[in-house]
C-alpha angles and dihedrals in degrees: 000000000000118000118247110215101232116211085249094069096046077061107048089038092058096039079054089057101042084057088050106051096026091252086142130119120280106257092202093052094080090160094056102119094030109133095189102059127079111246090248090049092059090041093064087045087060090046085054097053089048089062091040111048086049114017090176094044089052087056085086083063090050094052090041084055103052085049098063099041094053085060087066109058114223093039104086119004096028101154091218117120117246137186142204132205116224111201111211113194138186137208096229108172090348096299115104115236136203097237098167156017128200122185114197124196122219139186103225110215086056093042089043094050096038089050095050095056087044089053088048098046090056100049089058103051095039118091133224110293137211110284110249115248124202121252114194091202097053081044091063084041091063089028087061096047093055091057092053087047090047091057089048105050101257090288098112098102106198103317112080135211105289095039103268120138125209101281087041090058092038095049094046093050090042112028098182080072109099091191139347145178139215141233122188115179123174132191149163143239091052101285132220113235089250088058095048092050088049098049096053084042086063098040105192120211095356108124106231089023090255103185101041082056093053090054089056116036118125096231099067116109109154131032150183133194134190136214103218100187126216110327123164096343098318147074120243131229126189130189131179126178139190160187132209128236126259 
């Protein structure tokens, strides 16, 4: 009796050889067959799942990327002064409420150096975390505030128009997110993703080194990020990130 190959078996024979020469899907790549994102918006999601999935593994693109940049003068070492603003807020009758502004005043090459070893410090010491998920409701939430940064000029911060800051606009556009946070990165000449993610890893001249911490905190388990495109001499860069509730 001769064997008939069922349509079963041509399965389970090519899903054999996809384990066995790692022809599988990416598991990083979580945004892969999303229809609704742009390709160098998944692309940052899988960055950030690279980081993520191995922060001291992810120290050799950081070197690779000093390197690089010590090769342009001006870009790391400058010798120029730069400052951050830090916004403090307040729940005051249940409405949240700007209370403060600090400006802080920093001397790059130290900041820049400093920064760098820290980096690099915390990389090594941090463990594998949860690999980052799309949420296309978190991804109208950044979608939207683009739209309001692109009508003002980029100067919002990270408040928008009507007063809202980043979980509120996450938790309004998804509303399975208990909290989130927000990166916004921006750089010229036109930047890969990995340059954009290490530049917010290394954080230069933000007190508290905010951004590199939203890339690594433990509670995020979905994400979104937008291409915003050229505005005002630089290319813009938005990342939200969230966690579900319990």
């Amino acid at each position: 009796m001769r064997f008939k190959p069922s349509i079963l078996s041509f399965i389970l024979l090519s899903l054999f050889l996809q384990s066995s020469f790692g022809q599988g899907p990416d598991p990083l790549n979580t945004a892969a067959n999303i229809s609704w994102m742009k390709p160098s918006e998944k692309e940052m999601i899988r960055e950030i799942n690279l980081l993520r999935s191995d922060p001291g593994g992810y120290i050799v693109y950081v070197e690779e990327y000093v390197g690089e940049m010590m090769k342009s003068p001006g870009m790391i070492g400058s010798g120029q002064k730069t400052y951050s603003l830090t916004y403090k807020y307040e729940t005051i009758n249940g409405i949240e409420k700007l209370v403060s502004i600090d400006t802080s005043w920093l001397d790059a090459p130290e900041d820049e150096s400093g920064a760098i070893e820290s980096l690099k410090k915390d990389l090594q010491s941090t463990k594998p975390l949860s690999i980052l998920k799309p949420d296309k409701g978190i991804y109208e939430a950044v979608k939207k505030y683009a739209r309001d940064q692109d009508q003002h000029n980029w100067d919002l911060v990270h408040i928008d128009s009507d007063g809202k800051w980043p979980w509120h606009r996450i938790r309004e556009n998804s509303p399975s997110m208990a909290d989130g946070n927000e990166n916004i990165a921006g750089r010229f000449p036109e930047p890969t993703v990995r340059q954009i993610v290490i530049q917010l890893l290394i954080d230069t001249g933000i007190p508290g080194y905010g951004h590199r911490y939203n890339l690594l905190d433990t509670r995020w388990t979905h994400i979104a990020c937008y291409d915003g495109g050229l505005h005002d001499g630089m290319y813009r860069w938005l990342q939200n990130f969230g966690t579900v509730s319990p």
